[in-house]
C-alpha positions in Angstrom: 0.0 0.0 0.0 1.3 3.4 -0.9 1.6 6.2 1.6 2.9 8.9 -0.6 1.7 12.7 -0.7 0.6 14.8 -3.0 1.0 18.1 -0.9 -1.6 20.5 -1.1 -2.2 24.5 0.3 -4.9 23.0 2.7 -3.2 19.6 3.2 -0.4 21.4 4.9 -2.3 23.8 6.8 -5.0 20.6 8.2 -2.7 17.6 8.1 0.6 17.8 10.7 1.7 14.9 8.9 2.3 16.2 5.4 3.8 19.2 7.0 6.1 17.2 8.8 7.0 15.0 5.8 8.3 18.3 4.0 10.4 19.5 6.6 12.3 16.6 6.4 13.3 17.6 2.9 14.1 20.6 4.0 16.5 19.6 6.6 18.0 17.1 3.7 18.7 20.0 2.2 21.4 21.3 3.6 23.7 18.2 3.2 23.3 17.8 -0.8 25.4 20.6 -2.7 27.0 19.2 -5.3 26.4 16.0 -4.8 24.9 12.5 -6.2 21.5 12.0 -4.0 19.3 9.1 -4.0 15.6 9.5 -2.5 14.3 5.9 -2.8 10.6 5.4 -1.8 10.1 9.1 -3.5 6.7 8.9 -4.0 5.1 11.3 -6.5 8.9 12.9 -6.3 7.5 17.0 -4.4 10.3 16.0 -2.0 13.3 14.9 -5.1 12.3 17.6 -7.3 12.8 20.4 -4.4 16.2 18.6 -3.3 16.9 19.0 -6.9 16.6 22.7 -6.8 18.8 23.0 -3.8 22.0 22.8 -5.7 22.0 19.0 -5.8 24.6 17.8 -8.8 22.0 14.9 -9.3 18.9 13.3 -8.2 18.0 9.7 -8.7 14.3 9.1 -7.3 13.3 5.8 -7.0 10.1 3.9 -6.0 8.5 0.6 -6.8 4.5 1.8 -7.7 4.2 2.9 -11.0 1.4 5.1 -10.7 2.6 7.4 -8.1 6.1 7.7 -11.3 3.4 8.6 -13.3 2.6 11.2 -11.3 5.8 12.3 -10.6 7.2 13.0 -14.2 4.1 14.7 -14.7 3.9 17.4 -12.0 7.5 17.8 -10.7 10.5 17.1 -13.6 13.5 18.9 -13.5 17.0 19.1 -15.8 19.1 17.3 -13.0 16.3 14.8 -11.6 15.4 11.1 -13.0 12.7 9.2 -11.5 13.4 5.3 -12.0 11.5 1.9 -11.3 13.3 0.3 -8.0 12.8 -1.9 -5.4 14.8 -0.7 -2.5 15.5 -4.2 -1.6 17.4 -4.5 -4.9 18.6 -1.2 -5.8 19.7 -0.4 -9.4 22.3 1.3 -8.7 26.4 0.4 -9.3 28.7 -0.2 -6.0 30.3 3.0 -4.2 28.5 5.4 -6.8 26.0 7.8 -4.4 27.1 10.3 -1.9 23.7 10.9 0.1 21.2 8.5 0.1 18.2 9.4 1.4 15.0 7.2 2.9 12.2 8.6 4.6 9.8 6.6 6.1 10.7 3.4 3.7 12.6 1.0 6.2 9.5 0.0 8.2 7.7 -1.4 5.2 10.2 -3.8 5.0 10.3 -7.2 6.6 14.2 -7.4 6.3 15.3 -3.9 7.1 18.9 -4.9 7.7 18.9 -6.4 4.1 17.9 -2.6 2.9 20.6 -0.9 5.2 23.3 -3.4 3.2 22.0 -2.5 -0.3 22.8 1.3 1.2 25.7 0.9 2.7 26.8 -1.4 -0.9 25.7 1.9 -3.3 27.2 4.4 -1.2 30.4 5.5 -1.6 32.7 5.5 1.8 32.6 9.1 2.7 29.1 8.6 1.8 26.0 9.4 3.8 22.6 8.0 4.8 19.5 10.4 6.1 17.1 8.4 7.6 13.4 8.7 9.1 10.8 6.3 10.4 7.7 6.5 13.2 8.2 5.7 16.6 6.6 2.4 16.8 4.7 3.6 20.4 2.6 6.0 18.6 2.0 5.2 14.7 -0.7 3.4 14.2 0.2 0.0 12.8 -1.1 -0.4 9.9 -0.6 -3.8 7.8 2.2 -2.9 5.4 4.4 -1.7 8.7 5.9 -5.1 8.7 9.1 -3.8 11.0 8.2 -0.9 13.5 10.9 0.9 15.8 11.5 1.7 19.0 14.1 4.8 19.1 16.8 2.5 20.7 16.6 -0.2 18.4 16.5 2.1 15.6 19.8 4.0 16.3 21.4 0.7 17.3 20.9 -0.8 14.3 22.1 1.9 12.0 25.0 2.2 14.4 26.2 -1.7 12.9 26.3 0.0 9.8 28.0 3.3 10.2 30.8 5.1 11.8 28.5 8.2 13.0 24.9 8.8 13.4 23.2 11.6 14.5 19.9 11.4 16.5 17.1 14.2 15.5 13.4 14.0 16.1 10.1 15.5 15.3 7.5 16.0 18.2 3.9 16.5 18.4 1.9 18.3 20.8 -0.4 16.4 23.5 -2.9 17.8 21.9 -2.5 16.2 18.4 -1.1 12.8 20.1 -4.8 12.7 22.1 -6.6 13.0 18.4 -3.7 10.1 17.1 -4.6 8.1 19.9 -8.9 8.6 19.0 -7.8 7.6 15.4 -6.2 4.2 16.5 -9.3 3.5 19.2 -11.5 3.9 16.0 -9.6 1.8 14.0 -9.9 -1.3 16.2 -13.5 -0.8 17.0 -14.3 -0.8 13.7 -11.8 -3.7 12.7 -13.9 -5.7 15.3 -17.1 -4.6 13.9 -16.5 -5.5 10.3 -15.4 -9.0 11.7 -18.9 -9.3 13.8 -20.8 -8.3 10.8 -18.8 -10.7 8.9 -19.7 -13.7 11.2 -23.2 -12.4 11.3 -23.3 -12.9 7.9 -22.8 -16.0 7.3 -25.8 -17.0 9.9 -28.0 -15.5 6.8 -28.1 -11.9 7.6 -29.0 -10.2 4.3 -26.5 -8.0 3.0 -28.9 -4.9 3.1 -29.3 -5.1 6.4 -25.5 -4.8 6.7 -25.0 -2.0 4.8 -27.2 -0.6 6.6 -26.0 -1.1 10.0 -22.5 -0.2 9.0 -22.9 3.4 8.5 -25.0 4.0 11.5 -22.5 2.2 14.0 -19.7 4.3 11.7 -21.5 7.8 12.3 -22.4 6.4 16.1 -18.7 6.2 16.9 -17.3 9.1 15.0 -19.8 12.2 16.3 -18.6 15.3 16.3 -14.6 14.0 15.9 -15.6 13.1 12.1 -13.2 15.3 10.6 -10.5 14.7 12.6 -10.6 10.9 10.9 -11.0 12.5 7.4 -7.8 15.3 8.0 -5.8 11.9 9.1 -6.6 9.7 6.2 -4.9 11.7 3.8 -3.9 10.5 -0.1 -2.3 11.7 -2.9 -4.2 13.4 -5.1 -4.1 13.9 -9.0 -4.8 17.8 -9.0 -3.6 21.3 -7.9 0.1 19.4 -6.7 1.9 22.2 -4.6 5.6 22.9 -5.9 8.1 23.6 -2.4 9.4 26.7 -2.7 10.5 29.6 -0.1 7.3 31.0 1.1 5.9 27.3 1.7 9.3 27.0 3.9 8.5 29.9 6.0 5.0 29.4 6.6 5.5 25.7 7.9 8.5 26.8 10.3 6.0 28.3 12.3 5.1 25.1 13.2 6.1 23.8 16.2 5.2 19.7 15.0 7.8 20.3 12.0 10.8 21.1 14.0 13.8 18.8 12.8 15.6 18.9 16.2 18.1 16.9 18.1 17.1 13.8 19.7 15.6 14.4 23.4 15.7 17.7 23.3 12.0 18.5 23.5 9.4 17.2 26.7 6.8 16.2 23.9 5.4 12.9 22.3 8.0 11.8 20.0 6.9 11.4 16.4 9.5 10.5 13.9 13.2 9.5 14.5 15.9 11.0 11.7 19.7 9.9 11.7 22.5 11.3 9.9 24.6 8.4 9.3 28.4 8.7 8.1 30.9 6.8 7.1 30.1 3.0 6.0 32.0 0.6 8.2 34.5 -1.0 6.2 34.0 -4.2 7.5 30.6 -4.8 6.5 30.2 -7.4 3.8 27.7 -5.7 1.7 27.3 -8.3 -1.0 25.8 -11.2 1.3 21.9 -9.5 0.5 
């Protein structure tokens, strides 16, 4: 299942979690001048295309759906930017040829994550470096194609068996927006235990109309007045009005407390998203045994 963004003017101003997904890019930013970048997982490519206007020698973007490619060398091209069929589990890309590799958000669809740290730490050169995000597994929400969640510990300890240095930063969230996050997931399961009841009911003869009919009022039951804080969270892509990242988008979100790159433990909030800054492959790793 696809997770990518299409970023929009009221996506960013509703939706903490687009807005967050930005800044990342924003804080990539600042490590790419002149070099070869990789963005694997780049989704409909908003975040590539602005890293490629940041003085980046040369961006390959790289995802596995099709569709969201599409998408991507329709609404945000640029002279120094390819966008390329990949699975990040098999890169197409030559040894020791990348100088920043990023992944946001990528490693925790995988169910071999130290397979894709070794197909990293193979395509980068040795000065080379890795910027990395994924949710802290205490508060995402766990849906099914999270097939490896993190903890911060584990997460920095296993990028530390592949690098010389890593960095720790974080995004935070207010209690505020963690109390609507934690509605959200108490929704979910009630209504994954609903559809299964209605399921069993129906195989005792029920008639489908009465289940569709029951459905929507249990639905509108449990959501009251919090409705649109379910619709703001279950964001997708869209196919119109995609919103380009330039300068005044930058400033508006860094009002933004939630999209704060910042270090690790440095802020008494609900921690959201772990980032590293990884340098230096260790020279002892046998990257060909993937």
């Amino acid at each position: 299942m696809s997770e990518s963004i299409m970023p929009t003017i009221e996506g960013i101003l509703k939706n903490y979690i687009e807005r967050q997904h930005i800044m990342r890019y924003v804080f990539c930013s600042r490590y790419i001048k002149d070099k070869i970048v990789v963005d694997v997982a780049c989704g409909v490519g908003y975040g590539s295309h602005y890293l490629a206007r940041c003085d980046a020698k040369y961006i390959i973007a790289i995802d596995l759906d099709g569709y969201v490619l599409s998408l991507a060398r329709k609404y945000y091209n640029t002279q120094n930017l390819v966008y390329v069929s990949g699975d990040a589990r098999h890169l197409p890309l030559r040894d020791n040829s990348v100088d920043i590799f990023v992944s946001f958000e990528t490693i925790e669809h995988l169910s071999k994550p130290e397979q894709f740290l070794k197909e990293i730490a193979r395509v980068l050169k040795p000065s080379g470096m890795l910027i990395i995000s994924t949710p802290n597994k205490r508060w995402t929400r766990h849906p099914s194609y999270h097939l490896h969640e993190f903890y911060p510990n584990d997460f920095y300890k296993l990028l530390e068996k592949y690098f010389v240095e890593v960095e720790k930063y974080a995004q935070y969230i207010s209690y505020t927006q963690l109390l609507k996050d934690l509605y959200i997931r108490f929704y979910d399961k009630v209504m994954r235990v609903v559809r299964l009841g209605l399921a069993l009911l129906s195989q005792q003869q029920i008639t489908k109309r009465l289940l569709t009919m029951m459905l929507p009022i249990i639905r509108v039951s449990i959501l009251s007045h919090y409705s649109q804080i379910t619709r703001r969270a279950r964001y997708k892509y869209h196919d119109s009005k995609p919103l380009k990242i330039y300068k005044q988008i930058i400033r508006l979100l860094e009002n933004y407390e939630d999209c704060r790159v910042v270090p690790f433990g440095s802020r008494i909030r609900p921690l959201r998203i772990m980032i590293a800054v990884c340098r230096h492959v260790k020279a002892t790793l046998d990257t060909h045994s993937v």
